[in-house]
Every structure is written in structure tokens, then in C-alpha cells.
C-alpha positions in Angstrom: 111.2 107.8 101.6 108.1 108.8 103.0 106.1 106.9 100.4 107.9 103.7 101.5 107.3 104.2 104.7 103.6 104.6 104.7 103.5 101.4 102.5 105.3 99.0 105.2 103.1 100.4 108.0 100.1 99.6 105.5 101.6 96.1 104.8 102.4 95.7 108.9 98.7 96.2 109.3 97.2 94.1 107.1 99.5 91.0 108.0 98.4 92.1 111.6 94.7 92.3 111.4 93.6 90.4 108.0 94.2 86.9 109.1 92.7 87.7 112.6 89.2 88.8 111.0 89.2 86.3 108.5 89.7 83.5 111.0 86.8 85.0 112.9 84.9 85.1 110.1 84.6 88.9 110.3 83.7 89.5 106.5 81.7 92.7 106.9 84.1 94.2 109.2 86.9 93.0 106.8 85.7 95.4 104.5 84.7 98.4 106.3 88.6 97.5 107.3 89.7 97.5 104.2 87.9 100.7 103.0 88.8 102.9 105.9 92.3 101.6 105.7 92.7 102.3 102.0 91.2 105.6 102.6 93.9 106.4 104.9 96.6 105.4 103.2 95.2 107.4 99.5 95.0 110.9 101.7 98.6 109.9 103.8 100.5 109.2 100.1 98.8 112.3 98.7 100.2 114.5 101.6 103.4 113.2 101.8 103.7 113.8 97.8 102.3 117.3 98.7 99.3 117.0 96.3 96.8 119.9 96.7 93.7 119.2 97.3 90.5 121.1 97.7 88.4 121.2 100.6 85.3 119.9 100.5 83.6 123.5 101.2 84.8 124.9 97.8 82.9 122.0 96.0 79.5 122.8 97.9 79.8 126.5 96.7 80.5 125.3 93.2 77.5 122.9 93.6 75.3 125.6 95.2 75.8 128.9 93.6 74.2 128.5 90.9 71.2 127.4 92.8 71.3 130.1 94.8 72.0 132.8 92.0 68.8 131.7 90.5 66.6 131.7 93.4 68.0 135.0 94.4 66.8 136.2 90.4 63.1 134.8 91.0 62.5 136.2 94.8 63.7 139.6 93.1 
């Protein structure tokens, strides 16, 4: 239900604001548009089907550890 939802707001939107920009000839801003809209809607479907994510935290201390570990080896 909540999927559904979430996908008639997205369509609402876009039959809102789409023609608008593209009459003004608003291309760049179309897509920006487009992007941040998209990017909204991926994270709203993926907590409404209560997908677990990681925070972005976690993926810098996978990232940096390492990095660290071995500069921590050469400076002792």
C-alpha cells in the first residue's frame, strides 16, 4: 500500500512540475529535478519496504581502517 502510494505522489509531481520547466526551458534544473526527485523516492520505497541500510559512517571506517592500522604500524 505504501509502495503505491509513494508512486502516485511521485507521478502527481512530475505531471506538476515537468511541463512547467520544460516550457520555460529549464533543462539544467529539469535534471537536478529529476535527480533529487529520484533520490527521494529510491530511499522513501526502501523504508517503506523496511530495507536496512548502512550508514554512511560504517563505510568510512571500512574505507579508513586499514589506512589507519598501517600508519599506526610505521609511527610505532
Amino acid at each position: 500500500m505504501g509502495i503505491v502510494v509513494i508512486l502516485i505522489i511521485v507521478a502527481v509531481i512530475i505531471a506538476i512540475e515537468v511541463p512547467l520547466m520544460l516550457r520555460k526551458n529549464l533543462i539544467k534544473e529539469f535534471w537536478v529535478f529529476l535527480f533529487l526527485l529520484l533520490l527521494g523516492t529510491f530511499f522513501s520505497l526502501i523504508y517503506v519496504m523496511n530495507i536496512s541500510i548502512s550508514d554512511p559512517l560504517a563505510w568510512m571506517v571500512f574505507i579508513y581502517k586499514p589506512v589507519a592500522d598501517m600508519v599506526n604500524a610505521w609511527l610505532s
